[in-house]
C-alpha positions as CSV (number, residue, x, y, z in Angstrom):
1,X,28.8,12.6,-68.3
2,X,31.7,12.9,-65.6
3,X,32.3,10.3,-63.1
4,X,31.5,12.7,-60.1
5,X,27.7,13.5,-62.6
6,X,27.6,9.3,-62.7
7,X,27.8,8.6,-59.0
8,X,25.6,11.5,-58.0
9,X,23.2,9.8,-60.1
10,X,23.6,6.6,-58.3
11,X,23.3,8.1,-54.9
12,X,20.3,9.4,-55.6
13,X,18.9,6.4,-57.1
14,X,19.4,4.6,-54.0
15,X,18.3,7.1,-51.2
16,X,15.2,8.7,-52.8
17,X,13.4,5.5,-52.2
18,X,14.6,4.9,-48.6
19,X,13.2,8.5,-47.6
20,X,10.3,7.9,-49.7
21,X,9.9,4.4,-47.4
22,X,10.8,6.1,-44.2
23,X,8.4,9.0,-44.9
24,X,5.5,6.7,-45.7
25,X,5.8,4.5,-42.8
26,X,7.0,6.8,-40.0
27,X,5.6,9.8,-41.2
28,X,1.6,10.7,-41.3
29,X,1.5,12.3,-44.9
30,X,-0.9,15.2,-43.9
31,X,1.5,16.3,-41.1
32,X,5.2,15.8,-41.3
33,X,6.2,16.3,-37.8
34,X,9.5,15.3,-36.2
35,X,11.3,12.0,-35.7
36,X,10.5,11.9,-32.2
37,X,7.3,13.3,-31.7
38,X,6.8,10.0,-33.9
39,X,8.5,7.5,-32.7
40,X,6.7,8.3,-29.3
41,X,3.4,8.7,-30.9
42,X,4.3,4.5,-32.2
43,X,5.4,3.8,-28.5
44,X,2.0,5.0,-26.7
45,X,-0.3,3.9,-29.8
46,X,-3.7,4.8,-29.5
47,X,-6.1,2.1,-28.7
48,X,-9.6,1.5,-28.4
49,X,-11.5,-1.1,-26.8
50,X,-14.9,-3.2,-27.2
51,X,-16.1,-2.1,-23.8
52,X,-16.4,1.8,-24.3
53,X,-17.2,3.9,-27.0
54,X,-13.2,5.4,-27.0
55,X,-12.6,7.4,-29.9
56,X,-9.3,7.4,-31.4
57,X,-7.7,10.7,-29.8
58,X,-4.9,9.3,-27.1
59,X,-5.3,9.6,-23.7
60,X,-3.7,10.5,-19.9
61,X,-5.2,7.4,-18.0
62,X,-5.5,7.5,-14.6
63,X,-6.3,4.8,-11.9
64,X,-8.4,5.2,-9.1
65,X,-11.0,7.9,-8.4
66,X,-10.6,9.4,-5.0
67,X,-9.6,12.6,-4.9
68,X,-6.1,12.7,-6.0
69,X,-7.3,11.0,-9.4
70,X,-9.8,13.9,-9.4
71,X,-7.2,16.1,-9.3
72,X,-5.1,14.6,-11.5
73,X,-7.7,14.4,-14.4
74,X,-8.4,18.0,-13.6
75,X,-4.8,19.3,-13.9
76,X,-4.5,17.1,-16.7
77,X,-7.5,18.4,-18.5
78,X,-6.6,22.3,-17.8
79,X,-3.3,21.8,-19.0
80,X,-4.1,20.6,-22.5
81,X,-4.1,17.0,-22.3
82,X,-6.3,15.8,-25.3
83,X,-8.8,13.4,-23.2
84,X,-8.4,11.8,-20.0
85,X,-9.5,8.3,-19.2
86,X,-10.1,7.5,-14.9
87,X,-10.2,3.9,-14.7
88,X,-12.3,3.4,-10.8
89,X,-12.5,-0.8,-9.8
90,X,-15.3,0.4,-7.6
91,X,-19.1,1.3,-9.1
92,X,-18.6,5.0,-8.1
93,X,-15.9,7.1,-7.8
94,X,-14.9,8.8,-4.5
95,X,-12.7,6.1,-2.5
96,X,-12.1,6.9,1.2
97,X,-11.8,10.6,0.1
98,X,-15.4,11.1,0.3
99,X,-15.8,9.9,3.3
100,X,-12.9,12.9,4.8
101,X,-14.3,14.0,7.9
102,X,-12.5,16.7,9.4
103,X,-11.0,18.4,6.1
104,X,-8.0,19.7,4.7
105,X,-5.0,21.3,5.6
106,X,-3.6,24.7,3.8
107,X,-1.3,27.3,5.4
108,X,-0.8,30.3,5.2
109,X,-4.8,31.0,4.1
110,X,-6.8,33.5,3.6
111,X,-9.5,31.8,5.8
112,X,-7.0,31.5,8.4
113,X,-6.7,35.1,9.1
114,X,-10.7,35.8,8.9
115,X,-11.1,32.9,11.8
116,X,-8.2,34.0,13.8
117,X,-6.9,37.1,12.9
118,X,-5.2,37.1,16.4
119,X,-2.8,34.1,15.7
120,X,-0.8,36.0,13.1
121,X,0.4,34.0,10.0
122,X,1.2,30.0,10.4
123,X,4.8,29.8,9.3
124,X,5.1,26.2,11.4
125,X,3.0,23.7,8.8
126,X,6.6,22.3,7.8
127,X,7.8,21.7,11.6
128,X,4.9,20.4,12.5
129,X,5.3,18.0,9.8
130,X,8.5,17.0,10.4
131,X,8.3,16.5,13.9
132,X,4.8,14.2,13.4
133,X,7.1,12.4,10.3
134,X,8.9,11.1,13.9
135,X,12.3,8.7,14.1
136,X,11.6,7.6,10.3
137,X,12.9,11.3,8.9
138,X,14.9,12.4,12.6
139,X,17.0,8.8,12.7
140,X,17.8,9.7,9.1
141,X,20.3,12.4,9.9
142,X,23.3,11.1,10.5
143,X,22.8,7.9,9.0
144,X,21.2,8.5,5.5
145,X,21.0,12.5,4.7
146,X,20.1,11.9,1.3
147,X,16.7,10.2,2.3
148,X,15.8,12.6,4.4
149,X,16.3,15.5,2.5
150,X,14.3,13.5,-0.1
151,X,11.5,13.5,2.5
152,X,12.1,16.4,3.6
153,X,11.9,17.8,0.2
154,X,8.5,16.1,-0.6
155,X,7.2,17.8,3.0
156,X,8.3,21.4,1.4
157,X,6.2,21.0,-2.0
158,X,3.3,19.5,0.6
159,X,3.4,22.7,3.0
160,X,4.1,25.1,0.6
161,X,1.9,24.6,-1.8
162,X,-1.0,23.7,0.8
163,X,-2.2,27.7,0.6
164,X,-2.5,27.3,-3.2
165,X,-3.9,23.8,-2.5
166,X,-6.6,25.6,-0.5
167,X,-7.3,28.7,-3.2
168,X,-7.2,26.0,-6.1
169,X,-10.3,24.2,-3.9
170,X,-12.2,27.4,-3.0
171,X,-12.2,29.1,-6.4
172,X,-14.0,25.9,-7.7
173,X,-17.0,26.5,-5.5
174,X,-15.5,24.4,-2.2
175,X,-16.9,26.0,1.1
176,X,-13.8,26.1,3.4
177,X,-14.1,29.1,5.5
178,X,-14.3,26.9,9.0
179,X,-11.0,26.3,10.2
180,X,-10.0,24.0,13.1
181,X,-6.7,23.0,15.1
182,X,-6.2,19.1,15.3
183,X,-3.5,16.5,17.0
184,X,-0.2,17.7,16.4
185,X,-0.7,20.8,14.9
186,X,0.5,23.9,16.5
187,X,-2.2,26.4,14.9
188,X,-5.4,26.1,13.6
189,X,-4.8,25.3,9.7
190,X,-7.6,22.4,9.1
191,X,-10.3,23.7,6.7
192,X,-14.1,22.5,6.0
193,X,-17.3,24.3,5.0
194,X,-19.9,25.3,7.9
195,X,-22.5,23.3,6.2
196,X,-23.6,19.8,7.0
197,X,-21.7,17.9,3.7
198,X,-18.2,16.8,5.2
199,X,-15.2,18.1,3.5
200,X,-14.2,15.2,1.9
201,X,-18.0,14.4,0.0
202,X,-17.8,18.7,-1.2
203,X,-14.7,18.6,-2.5
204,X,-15.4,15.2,-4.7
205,X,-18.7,16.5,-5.9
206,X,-17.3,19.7,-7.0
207,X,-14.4,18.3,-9.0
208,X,-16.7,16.0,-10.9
209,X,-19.3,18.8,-11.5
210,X,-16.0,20.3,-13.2
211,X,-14.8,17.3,-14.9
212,X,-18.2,16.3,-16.6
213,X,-18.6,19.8,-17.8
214,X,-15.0,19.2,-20.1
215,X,-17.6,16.8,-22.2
216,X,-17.5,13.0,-22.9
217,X,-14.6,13.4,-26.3
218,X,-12.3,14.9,-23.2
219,X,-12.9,13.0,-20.2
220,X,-14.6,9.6,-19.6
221,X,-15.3,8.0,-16.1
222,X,-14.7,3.9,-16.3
223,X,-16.0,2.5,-13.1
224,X,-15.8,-0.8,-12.2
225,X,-12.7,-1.8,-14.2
226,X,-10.0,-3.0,-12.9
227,X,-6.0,-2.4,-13.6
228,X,-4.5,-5.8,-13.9
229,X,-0.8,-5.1,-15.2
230,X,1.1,-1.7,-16.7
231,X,2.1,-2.3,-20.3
232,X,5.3,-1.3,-20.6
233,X,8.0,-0.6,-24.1
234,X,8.6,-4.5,-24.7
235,X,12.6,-2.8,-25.4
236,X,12.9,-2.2,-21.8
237,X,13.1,-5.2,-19.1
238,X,12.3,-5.3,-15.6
239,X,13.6,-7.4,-12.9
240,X,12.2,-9.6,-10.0
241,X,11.0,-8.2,-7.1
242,X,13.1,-7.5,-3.8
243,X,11.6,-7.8,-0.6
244,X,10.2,-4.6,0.9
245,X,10.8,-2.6,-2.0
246,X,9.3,-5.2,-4.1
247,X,11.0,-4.0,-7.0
248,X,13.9,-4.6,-10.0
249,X,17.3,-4.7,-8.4
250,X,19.4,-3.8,-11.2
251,X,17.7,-0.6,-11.9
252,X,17.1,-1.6,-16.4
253,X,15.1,1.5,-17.5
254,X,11.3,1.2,-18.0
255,X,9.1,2.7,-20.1
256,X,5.2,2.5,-19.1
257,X,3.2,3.2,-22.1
258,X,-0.9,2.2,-20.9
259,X,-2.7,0.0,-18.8
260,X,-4.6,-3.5,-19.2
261,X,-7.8,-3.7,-17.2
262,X,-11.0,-6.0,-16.8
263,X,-14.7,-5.0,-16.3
264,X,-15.7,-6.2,-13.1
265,X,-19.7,-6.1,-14.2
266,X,-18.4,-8.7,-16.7
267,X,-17.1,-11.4,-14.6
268,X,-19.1,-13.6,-12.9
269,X,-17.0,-16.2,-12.2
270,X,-16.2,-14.7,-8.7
271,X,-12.0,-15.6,-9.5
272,X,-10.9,-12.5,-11.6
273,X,-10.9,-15.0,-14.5
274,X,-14.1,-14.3,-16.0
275,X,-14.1,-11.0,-18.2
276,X,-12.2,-10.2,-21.1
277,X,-8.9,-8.0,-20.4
278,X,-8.9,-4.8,-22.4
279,X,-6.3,-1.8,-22.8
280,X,-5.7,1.8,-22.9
281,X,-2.2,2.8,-24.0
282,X,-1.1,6.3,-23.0
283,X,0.6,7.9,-19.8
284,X,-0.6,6.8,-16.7
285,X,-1.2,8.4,-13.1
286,X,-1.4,6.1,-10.2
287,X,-4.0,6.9,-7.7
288,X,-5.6,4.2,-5.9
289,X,-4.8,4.5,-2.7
290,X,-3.6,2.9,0.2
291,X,-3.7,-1.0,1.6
292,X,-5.4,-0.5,5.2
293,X,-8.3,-3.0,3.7
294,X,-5.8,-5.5,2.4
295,X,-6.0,-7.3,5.7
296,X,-5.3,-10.6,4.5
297,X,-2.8,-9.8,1.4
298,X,-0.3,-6.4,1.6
299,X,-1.3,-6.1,5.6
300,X,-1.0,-9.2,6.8
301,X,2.7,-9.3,4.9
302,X,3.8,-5.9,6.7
303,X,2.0,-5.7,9.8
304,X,1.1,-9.0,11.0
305,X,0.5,-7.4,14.5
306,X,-2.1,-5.6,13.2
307,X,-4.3,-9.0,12.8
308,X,-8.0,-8.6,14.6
309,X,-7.6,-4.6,14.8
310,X,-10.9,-3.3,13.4
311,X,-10.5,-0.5,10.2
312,X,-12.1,2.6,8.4
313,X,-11.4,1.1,5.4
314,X,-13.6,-1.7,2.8
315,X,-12.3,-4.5,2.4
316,X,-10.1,-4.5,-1.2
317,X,-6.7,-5.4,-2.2
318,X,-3.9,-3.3,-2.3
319,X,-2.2,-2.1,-6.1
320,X,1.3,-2.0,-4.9
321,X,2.4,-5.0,-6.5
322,X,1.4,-3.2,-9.7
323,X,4.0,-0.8,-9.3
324,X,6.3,-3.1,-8.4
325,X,6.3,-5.2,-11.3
326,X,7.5,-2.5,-13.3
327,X,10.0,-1.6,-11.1
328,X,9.1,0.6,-8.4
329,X,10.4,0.6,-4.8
330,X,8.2,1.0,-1.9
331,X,9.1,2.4,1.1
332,X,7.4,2.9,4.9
333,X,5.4,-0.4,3.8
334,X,5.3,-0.9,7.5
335,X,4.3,2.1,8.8
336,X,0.1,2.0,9.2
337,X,-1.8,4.8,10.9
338,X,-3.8,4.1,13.6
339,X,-6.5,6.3,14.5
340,X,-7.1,6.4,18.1
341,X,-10.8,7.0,17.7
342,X,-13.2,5.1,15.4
343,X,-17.3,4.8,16.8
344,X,-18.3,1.2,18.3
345,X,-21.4,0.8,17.1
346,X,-23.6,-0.1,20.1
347,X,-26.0,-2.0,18.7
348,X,-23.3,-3.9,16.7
349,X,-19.9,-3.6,18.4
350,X,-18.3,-6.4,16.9
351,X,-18.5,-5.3,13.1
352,X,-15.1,-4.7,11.9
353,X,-15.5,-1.9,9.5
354,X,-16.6,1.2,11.9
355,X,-17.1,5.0,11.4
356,X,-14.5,7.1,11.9
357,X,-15.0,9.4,15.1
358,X,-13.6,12.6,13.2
359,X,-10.6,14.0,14.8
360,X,-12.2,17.2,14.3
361,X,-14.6,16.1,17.4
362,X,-11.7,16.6,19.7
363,X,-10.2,19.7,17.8
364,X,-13.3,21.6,18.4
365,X,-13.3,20.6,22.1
366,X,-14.1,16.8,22.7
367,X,-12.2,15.0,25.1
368,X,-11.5,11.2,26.0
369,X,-12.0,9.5,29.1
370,X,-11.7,5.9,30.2
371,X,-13.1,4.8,33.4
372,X,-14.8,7.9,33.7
373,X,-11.4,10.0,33.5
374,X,-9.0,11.7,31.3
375,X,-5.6,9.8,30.4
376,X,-4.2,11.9,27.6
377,X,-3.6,15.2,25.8
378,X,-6.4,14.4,23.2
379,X,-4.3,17.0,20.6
380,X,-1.5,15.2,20.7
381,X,-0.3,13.2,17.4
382,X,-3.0,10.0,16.2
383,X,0.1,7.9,16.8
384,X,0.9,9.2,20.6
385,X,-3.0,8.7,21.4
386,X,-3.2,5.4,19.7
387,X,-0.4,4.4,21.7
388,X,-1.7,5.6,25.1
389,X,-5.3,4.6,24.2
390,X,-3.7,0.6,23.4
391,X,-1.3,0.3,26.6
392,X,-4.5,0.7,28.6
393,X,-6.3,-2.6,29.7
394,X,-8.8,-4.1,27.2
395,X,-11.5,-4.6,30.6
396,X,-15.6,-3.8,30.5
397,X,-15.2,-4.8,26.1
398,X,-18.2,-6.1,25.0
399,X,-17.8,-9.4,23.6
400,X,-13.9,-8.8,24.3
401,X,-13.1,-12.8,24.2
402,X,-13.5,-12.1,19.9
403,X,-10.9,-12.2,17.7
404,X,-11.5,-8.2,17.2
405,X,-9.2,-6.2,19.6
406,X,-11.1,-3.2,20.9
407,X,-11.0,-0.9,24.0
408,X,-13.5,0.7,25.9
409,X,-13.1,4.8,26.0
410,X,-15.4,7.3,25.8
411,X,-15.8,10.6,23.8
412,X,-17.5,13.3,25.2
413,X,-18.4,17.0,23.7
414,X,-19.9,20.1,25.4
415,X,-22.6,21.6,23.7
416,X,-20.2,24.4,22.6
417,X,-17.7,21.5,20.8
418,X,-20.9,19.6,19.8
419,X,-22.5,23.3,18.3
420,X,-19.4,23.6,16.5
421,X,-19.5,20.1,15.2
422,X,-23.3,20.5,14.1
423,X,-22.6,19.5,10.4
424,X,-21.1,15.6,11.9
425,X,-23.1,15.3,15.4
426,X,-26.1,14.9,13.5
427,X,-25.3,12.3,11.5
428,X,-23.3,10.4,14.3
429,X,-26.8,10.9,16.7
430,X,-29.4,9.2,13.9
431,X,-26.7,6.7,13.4
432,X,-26.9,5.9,17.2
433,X,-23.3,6.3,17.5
434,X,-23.1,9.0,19.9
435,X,-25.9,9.9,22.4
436,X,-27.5,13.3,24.3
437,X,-26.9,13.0,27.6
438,X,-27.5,15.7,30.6
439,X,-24.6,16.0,33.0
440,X,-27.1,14.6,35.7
441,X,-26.9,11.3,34.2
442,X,-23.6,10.8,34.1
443,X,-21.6,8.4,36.8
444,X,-19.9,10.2,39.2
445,X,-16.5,10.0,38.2
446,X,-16.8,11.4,34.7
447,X,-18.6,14.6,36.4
448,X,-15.4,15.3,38.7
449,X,-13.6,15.0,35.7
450,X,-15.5,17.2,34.1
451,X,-15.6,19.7,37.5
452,X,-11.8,19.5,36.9
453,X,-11.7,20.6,33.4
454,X,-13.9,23.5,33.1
455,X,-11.4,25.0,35.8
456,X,-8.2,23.8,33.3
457,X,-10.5,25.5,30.2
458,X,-11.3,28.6,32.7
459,X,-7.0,29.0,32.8
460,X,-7.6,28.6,36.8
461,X,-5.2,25.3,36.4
462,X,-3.0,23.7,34.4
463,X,-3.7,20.6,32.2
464,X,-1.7,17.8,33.7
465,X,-1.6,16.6,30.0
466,X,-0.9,19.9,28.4
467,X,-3.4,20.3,26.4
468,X,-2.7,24.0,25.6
469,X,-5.9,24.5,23.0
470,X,-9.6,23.5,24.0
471,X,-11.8,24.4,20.4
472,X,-14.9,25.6,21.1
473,X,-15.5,24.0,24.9
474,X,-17.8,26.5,26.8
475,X,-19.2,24.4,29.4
476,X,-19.3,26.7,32.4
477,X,-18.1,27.6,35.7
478,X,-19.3,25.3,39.0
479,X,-22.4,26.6,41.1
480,X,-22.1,27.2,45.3
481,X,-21.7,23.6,45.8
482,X,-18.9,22.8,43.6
483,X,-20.9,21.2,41.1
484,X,-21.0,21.5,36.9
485,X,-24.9,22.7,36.0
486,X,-26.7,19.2,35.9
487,X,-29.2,20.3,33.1
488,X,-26.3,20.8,30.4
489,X,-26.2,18.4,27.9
490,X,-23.3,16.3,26.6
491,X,-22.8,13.8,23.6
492,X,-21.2,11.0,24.5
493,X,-19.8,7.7,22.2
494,X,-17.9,5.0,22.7
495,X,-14.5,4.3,20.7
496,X,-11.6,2.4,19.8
497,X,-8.3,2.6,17.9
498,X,-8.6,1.3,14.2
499,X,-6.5,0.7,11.2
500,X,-7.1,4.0,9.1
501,X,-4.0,5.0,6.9
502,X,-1.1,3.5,5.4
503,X,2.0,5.7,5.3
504,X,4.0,3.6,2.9
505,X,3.9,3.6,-0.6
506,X,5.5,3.8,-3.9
507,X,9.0,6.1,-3.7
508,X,8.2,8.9,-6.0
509,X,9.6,12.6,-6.1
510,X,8.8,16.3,-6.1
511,X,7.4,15.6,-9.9
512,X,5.0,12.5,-8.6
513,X,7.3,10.8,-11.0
514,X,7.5,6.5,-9.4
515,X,11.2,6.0,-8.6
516,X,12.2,2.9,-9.7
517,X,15.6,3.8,-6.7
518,X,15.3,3.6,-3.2
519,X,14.9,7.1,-1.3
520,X,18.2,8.8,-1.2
521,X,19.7,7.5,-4.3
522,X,20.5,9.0,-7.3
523,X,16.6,9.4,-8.8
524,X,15.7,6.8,-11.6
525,X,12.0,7.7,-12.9
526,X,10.1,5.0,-14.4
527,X,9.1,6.8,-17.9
528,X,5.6,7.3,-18.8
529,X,4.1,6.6,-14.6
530,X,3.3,9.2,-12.1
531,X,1.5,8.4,-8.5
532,X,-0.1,10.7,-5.9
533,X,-2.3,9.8,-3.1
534,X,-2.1,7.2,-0.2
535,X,-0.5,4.7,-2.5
536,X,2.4,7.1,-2.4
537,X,5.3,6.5,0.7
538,X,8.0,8.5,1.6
539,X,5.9,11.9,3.0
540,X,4.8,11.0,6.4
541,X,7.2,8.8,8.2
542,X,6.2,7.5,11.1
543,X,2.5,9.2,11.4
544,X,0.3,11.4,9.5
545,X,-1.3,14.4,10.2
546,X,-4.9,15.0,10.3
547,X,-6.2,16.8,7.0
548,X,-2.9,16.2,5.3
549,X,-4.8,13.2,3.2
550,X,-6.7,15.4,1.2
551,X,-4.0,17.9,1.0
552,X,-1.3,15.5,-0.3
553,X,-4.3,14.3,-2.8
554,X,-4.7,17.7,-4.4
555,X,-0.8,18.8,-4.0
556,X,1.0,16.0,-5.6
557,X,-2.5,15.0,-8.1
558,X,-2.3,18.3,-9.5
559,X,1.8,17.6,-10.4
560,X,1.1,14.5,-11.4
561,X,-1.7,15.6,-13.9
562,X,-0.2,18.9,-15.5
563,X,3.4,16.6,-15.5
564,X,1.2,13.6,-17.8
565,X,0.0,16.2,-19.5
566,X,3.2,17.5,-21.0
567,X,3.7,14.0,-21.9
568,X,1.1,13.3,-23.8
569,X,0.6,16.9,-25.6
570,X,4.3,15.9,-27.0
571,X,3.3,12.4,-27.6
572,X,0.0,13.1,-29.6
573,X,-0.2,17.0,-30.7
């Protein structure tokens, strides 16, 4: 035997059993797939817990139910992810999206055209946008470019892919053939069915029709269970947080790889301390929405000013910290929507929780008075009316010497704003939040005003507030004495600005991928964690449109769902 023969010999001795090791322990023996489609199957390991019957197959897990985890656990489930998990704290799903009044926005649509084939195609969704997004994007010019063409590049996907938003939505079985023009939009692009169901309650039901129909092996509904922490790869590190971004300052990579969560059904200690912790390992989608009902926690730490102001939104803490404990930045964290017009309840105006007063009311004709008169262009932006509504005096309130800051204006409709509102006006009637009133009861001062704006609706003046669109007002002309007809009849309601939206959020980008950078830096995504929703900042500066909630919910949810997707088909399959 040579010496080359002899130390072949020995070579093989010693690595035949190291790949026989490696193979055994790294490698499945019924499928010998690659080194990394391994190594990232043992970095999201499957696991199951004692609360739910979870089978073995790994999962996409995503957290919250409103409509932009619907979405996301649709995508998700269309574009091969094995099963999907939706974790929801609350006992059923929905969130504020079900609740979505006035509807959604999409441009150009099909539906457009068939409602208004006379406005020609809306090519303005993005200007619109950006000039709502106000001095957060425009002060961004000069100063930081890169931010704003990060917003402005999170505005594009939104508008652009609003039409296929809208198609996605109606080829499910969504009625959204009505179409409406709200504040600050420059054309009629705000879509909801002509039946009674609001938007936001058609849309939810119809993506969990779809969802339950994928079977129980492929997607399971957890409700009340909530997310305490992301796991993350115990390789990677995370820093402390840092004020308003809240996040790690030396930017050390991050791997997420599942979630740990507690049934709320099992504790009863009323701490959080009670039930046992659980966890679902996997890539995870972050969709539980905003912190408007956080008013002693996340917004009482950004908006202070806001104390006492009443809100559309439950009470129930905000998830943000979440994010940033693994290193995401927030952004915007102090820019809160305030909708000029939520319903004081007459026969309990002090409750702080209140029903919104759709802003669809006022796009299909309503307008506001106070004192029996108009004060402002009731189409312009929810921030420009909030504003005007609040720098009014705070006289005739109801139990005004409260802690709860409230003003006293009224909403009226036509019967040709309230006809086209049918679907909402009854509800708001039985509810005793609006009333039928005939113009012959009405103080004298609200029927000059109306006198006044038949003839502005009739073109025979201009609005002093130019108000250049009037919905579907058709109250008539004045008879021989200068007088509105006395026997038509009006709905009338009283309301208030209210905490509705919050515009800050985690950064993320075009992907839905959570930045762990601040907007305008070089991108850093934090592996394995997507985010879409109102718990997202970054889109809508300084205000948010009306109907661009449930758009940004189905937009950025479907990316963040088909993105997890690919994740975990390379993970598992």
């Amino acid at each position: 035997m040579t010496r080359r023969q002899t130390r072949l010999i020995v070579y093989l001795a010693v690595v035949i059993p190291i790949v026989a090791v490696l193979y055994h322990h790294i490698l499945p023996s019924s499928s010998p797939e690659s080194f990394t489609t391994n190594l990232v199957n043992r970095l999201f390991t499957s696991e199951t817990t004692d609360m739910t019957s979870q089978t073995s197959r790994p999962c996409v897990i995503v957290v919250g139910g409103g409509l932009a985890g619907l979405s996301a656990a649709y995508s998700a489930l269309r574009a091969g992810a094995p099963s999907v998990r939706l974790l929801e704290r609350a006992s059923k799903p929905g969130g504020n999206s079900i609740k979505a009044s006035s509807g959604i926005n999409g441009a150009p649509t099909r539906f457009q055209q068939a409602a208004r084939p006379s406005l020609g195609p809306d090519e303005a969704f993005w200007d619109d946008t950006v000039r709502s997004a106000g001095a957060r994007l425009a002060s961004q010019t000069t100063s930081q470019p890169a931010a704003r063409a990060q917003r402005e590049s999170l505005i594009s996907v939104l508008t652009q892919r609003s039409a296929d938003a809208i198609n996605f939505l109606a080829d499910l079985g969504v009625d959204l053939t009505v179409v409406a023009q709200l504040g600050g939009h420059t054309y009629p692009r705000t879509h909801r069915g002509a039946g009674k169901t609001p938007p936001g309650a058609a849309i939810i039901a119809t993506l969990l029709g779809k969802l339950k129909e994928a079977g129980e092996d492929r997607f399971e509904l957890m409700t009340d269970c909530e997310v305490t922490r992301l796991l993350t790869d115990p390789t990677t590190t995370v820093s402390s947080s840092n004020g308003n971004s809240g996040s790690s300052v030396d930017h050390q990579p991050v791997t997420v790889t599942g979630v740990e969560y507690r049934s709320t059904k099992e504790d009863n200690s009323g701490d959080g301390n009670g039930a046992s912790l659980h966890q679902l390992t996997g890539p995870v989608i972050f969709t539980t929405g905003g912190f408007g009902g956080d008013t002693h926690g996340l917004l009482a730490r950004y908006r202070p000013d806001l104390n006492g102001m009443p809100s559309t939104n439950d009470p129930r803490p905000g998830t943000h910290d979440l994010l940033a404990a693994v290193g995401a930045r927030l952004v915007d964290m102090d820019s809160v929507q305030i909708h000029p017009t939520g319903f004081v309840d007459p026969a309990n105006p002090q409750v702080p929780v209140k029903f919104l007063a759709a802003e669809m009311l006022r796009g299909e004709g309503g307008i506001l008075l106070h004192n029996g008169k108009r004060f402002v262009n009731e189409l312009e932006t929810r921030e420009r009316v909030s504003n005007t509504i609040m720098a009014l005096p705070r006289d005739g309130v109801q139990g005004s010497s409260s802690s709860l800051r409230q003003w006293d204006v009224q909403l009226l409709l036509d019967p040709g704003a309230a006809e086209a509102a049918a679907g909402h006006m009854g509800f708001y009637v039985w509810k005793g939040l609006m009333k039928k009133m005939k113009i012959s009861e009405l103080d004298a001062t609200t029927k000059e005003t109306l006198k006044e704006y038949v003839s502005i609706v009739r073109g025979e003046r201009e609005d002093p507030f130019r108000r250049k669109a009037f919905g579907h007002w058709k109250l008539g002309g004045v008879n021989s004495d200068g007088v509105v007809d006395e026997d038509a009849e009006v709905c009338v309601g009283r309301v208030t600005p209210i905490v509705h939206f919050t515009m800050g959020g985690a950064v993320f980008n075009e992907h839905a991928q959570v930045l762990s950078s601040e907007l305008g830096e070089e991108q850093k995504p934090i592996r394995g964690l997507w985010a879409a929703g109102e718990i997202t900042g970054g889109i809508h500066g300084d205000n948010r449109l009306g109907g661009s909630s449930l758009l940004e919910c189905v937009v950025f949810g479907r990316i963040a769902g088909a993105e997890a997707a690919d994740v975990a088909k390379t993970a598992y399959i």
